[in-house]
Backbone bond lengths (Angstrom), bond angles and torsions (degrees), N, CA, C in turn:
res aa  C-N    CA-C-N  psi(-1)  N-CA   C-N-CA  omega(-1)  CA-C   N-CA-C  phi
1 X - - - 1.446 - - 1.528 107.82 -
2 X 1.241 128.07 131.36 1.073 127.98 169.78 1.851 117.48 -135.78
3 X 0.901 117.01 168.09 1.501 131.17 -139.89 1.451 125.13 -78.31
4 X 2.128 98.93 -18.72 1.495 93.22 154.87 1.299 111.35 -73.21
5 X 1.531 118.80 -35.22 1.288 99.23 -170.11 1.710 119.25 -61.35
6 X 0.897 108.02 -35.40 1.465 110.18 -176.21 1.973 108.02 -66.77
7 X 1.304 91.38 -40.99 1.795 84.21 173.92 1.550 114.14 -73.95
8 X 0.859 127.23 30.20 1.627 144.65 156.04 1.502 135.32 -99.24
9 X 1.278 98.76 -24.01 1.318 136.06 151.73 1.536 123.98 -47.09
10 X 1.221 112.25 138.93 1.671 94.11 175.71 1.810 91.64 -116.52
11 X 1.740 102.40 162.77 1.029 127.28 175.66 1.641 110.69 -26.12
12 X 1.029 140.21 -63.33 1.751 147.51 -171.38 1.575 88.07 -64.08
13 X 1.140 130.40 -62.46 1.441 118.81 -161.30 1.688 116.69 -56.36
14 X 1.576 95.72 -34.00 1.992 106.23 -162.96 1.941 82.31 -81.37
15 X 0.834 129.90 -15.81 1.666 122.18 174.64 1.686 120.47 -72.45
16 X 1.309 87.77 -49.86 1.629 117.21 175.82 1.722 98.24 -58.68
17 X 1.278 120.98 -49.19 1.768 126.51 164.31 1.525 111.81 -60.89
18 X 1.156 114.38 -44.78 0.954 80.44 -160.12 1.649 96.78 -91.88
19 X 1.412 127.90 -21.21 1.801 98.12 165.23 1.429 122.46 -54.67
20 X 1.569 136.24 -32.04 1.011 113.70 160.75 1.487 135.28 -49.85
21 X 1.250 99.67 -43.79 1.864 108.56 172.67 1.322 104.34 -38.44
22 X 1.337 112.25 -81.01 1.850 117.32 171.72 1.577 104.64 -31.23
23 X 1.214 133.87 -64.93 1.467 128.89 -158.33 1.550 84.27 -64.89
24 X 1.404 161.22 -47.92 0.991 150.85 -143.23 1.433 108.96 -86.84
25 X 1.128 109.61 -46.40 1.445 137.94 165.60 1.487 117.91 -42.51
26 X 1.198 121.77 -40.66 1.679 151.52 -167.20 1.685 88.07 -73.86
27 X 1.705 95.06 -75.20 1.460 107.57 171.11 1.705 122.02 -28.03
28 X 0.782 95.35 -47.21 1.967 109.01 -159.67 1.524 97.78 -79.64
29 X 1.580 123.67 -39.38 1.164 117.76 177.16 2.012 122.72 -65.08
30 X 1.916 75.12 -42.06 1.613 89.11 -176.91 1.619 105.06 -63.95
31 X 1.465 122.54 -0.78 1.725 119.98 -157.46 1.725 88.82 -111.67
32 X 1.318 131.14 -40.35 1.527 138.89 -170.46 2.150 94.35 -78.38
33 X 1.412 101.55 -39.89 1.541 89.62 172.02 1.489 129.26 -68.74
34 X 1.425 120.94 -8.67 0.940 140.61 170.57 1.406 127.82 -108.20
35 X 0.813 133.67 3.92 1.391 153.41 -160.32 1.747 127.62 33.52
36 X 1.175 79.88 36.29 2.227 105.26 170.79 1.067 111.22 -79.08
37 X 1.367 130.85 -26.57 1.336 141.81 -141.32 2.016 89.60 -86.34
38 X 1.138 93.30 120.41 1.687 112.54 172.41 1.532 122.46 -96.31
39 X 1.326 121.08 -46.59 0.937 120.12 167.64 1.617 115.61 -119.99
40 X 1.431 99.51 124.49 1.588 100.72 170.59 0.947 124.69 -84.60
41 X 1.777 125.03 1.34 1.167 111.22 -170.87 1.775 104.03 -92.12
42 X 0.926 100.80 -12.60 1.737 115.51 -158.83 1.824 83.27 -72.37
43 X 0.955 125.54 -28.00 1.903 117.30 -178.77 1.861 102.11 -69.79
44 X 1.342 112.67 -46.47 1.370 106.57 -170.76 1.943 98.29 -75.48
45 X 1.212 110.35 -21.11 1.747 95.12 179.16 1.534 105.94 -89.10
46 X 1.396 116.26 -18.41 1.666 91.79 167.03 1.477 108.70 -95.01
47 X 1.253 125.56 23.25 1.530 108.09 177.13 1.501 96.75 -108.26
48 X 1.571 108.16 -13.11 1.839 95.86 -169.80 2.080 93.61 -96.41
49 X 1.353 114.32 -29.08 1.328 100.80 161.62 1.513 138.39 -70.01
50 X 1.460 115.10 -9.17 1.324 122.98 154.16 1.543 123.17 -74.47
51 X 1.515 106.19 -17.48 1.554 100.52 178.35 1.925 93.52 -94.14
52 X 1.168 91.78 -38.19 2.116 76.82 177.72 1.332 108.59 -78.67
53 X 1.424 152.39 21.91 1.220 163.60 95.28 1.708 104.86 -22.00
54 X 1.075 107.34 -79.31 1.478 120.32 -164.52 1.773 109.62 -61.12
55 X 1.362 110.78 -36.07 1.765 132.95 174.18 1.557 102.79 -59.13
56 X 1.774 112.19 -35.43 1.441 83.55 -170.26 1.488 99.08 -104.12
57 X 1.433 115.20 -24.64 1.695 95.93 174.19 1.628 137.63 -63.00
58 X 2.030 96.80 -6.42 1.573 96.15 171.98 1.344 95.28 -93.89
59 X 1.824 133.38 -14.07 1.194 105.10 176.78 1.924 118.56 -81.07
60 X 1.206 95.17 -19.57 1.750 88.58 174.48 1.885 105.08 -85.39
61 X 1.335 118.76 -16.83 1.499 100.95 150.31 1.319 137.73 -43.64
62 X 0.939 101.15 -63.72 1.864 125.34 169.58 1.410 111.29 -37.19
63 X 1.394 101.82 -60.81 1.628 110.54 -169.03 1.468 109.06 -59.17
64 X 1.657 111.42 -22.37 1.311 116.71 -151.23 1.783 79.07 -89.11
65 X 1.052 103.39 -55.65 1.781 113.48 -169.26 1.932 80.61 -37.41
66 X 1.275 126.47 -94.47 1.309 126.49 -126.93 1.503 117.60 -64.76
């Protein structure tokens, strides 16, 4: 996922992403505490797509503020 796509997005949808991210995230931890966890890399790509989730909804905040 990358960040135009998400800035195409409106506000309700990048929320709706990003609780899944977290629920996925939840998952991935609960899967590495147990030793299910297959890919480790898949934890560092949903933690950096929850922050570019989170990057663009304070940037369409802002915009909205000014």
């Amino acid at each position: 996922m990358n960040a135009s796509e998400l800035r195409e997005k409106t506000p309700d949808q990048l929320r709706d992403e990003l609780t899944n991210l977290k629920k996925e995230a939840f998952n991935l931890r609960f899967q590495q505490a147990t030793g299910a966890l297959e890919s480790t890399a898949r934890m560092r790509q949903v933690k950096r797509d929850a922050a570019r989730v989170k990057t663009i909804l304070n940037e369409k905040a802002a915009g909205e503020a000014n």
